[in-house]
C-alpha positions in Angstrom: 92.2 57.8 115.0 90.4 59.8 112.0 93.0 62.5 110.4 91.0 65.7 109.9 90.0 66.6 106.6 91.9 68.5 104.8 91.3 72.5 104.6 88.9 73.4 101.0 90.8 74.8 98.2 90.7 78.5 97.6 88.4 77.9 95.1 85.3 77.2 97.1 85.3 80.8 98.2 83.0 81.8 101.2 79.7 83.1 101.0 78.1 85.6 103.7 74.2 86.5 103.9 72.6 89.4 105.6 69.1 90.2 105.0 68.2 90.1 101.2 72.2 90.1 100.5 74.4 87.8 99.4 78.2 88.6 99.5 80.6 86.1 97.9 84.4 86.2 97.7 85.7 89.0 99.7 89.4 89.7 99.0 92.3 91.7 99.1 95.9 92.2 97.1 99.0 91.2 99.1 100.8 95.1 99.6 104.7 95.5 99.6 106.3 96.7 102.5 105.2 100.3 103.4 102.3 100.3 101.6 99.3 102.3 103.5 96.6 101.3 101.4 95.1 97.8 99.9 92.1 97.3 97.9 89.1 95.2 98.5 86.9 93.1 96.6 83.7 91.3 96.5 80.6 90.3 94.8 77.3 91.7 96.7 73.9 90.3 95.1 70.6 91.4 96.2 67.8 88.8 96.3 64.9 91.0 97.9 63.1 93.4 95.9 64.0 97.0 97.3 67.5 98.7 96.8 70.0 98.3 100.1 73.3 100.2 99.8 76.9 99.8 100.8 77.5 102.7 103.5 80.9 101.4 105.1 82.7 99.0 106.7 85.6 97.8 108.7 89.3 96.0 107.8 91.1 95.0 111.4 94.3 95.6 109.2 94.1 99.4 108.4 92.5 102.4 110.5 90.2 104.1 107.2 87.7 102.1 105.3 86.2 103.7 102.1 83.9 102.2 99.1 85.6 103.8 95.9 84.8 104.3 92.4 86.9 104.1 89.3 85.8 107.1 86.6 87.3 108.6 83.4 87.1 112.3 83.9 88.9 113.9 80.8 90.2 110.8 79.8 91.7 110.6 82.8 91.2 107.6 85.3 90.6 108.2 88.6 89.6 107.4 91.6 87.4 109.0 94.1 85.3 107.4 97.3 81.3 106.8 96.5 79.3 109.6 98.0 75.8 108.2 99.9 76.9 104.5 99.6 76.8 101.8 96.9 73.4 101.0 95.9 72.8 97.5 94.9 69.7 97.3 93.5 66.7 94.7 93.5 67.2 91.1 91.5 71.0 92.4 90.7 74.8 91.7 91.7 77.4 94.3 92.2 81.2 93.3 91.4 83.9 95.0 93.4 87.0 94.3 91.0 90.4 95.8 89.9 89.3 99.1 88.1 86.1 99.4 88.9 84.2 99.9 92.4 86.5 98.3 94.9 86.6 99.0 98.6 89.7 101.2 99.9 91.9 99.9 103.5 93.7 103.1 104.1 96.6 103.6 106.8 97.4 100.1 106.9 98.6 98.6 110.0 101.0 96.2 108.4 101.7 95.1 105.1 99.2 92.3 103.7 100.5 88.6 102.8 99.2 86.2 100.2 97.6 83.5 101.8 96.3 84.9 105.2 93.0 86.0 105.9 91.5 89.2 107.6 88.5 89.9 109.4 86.3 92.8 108.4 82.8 93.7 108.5 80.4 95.0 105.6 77.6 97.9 106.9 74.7 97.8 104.8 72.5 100.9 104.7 68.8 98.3 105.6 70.7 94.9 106.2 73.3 96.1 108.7 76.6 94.8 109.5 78.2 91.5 108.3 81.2 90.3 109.6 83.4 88.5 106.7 87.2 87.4 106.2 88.9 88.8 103.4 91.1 86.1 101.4 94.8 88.2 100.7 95.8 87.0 97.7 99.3 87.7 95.6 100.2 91.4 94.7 99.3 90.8 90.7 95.8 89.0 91.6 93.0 89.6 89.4 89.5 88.3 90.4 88.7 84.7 92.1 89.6 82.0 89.6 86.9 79.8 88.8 87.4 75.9 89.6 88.8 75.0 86.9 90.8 77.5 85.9 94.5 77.3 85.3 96.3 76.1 88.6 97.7 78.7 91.7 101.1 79.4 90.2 100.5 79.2 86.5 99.9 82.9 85.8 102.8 84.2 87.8 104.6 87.2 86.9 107.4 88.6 88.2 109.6 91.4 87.8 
């Protein structure tokens, strides 16, 4: 009998298309217990040649969905949710990443785990909605590592 392949390495992240869009990579942080909110992150590049914009979206782990912005007002970082959408213009990608634009899971359901996956959904102001899986990765996760890159494990930290 064949044995079924094994399951891709984390590394070959999924790609979604809607429309002109391409979205690659969605993830998420693993939260501790009692956490409410988790951040999520992706890559959104637009191939056609007029602007579409992210309006909203869904997490089946939390209640609230919100695209946020990271800003220094005063010298002072902070964090507010992106009025009219995220515009992702013609011929150019978008990063969602620590610190910068991220997407915002408020009132959590439960706390997120490193290694399972969540379903969500992306709405697009022309494109529509896209259904994806977020990736949970560990609590001190920066962005995707590229193949290549130093092994799961290597770049632990704890406390």
């Amino acid at each position: 009998a064949a044995t079924p392949a094994p399951a891709p390495a984390a590394a070959a992240a999924a790609t979604y298309k809607v429309g002109d869009l391409v979205v690659e990579a969605p993830w998420s942080r693993a939260t501790p217990n009692g956490a409410k909110v988790a951040g999520g992150y992706v890559k959104i590049t637009n191939t056609g040649k007029t602007a579409d914009k992210l309006v909203g979206g869904s997490f089946e782990q939390s209640n609230r969905f919100e695209v946020h912005e990271m800003a220094m007002n005063n010298g002072v970082m902070t964090m507010r949710p992106v009025k009219g959408g995220l515009e992702i213009a013609p011929g150019q990608s978008v990063m969602l990443a620590p610190g910068g634009f991220h997407l915002m899971f408020m009132d959590l359901k439960q706390p997120l785990k490193d290694g399972e996956t969540v379903k969500g959904t992306l709405v697009f102001e022309k494109a529509g909605t896209l259904p994806v899986t977020f990736d949970v990765r560990g609590i001190g996760a920066s962005a995707p590592a590229a193949a290549g890159a130093a092994p799961a494990g290597a770049m632990e930290h704890k406390h």
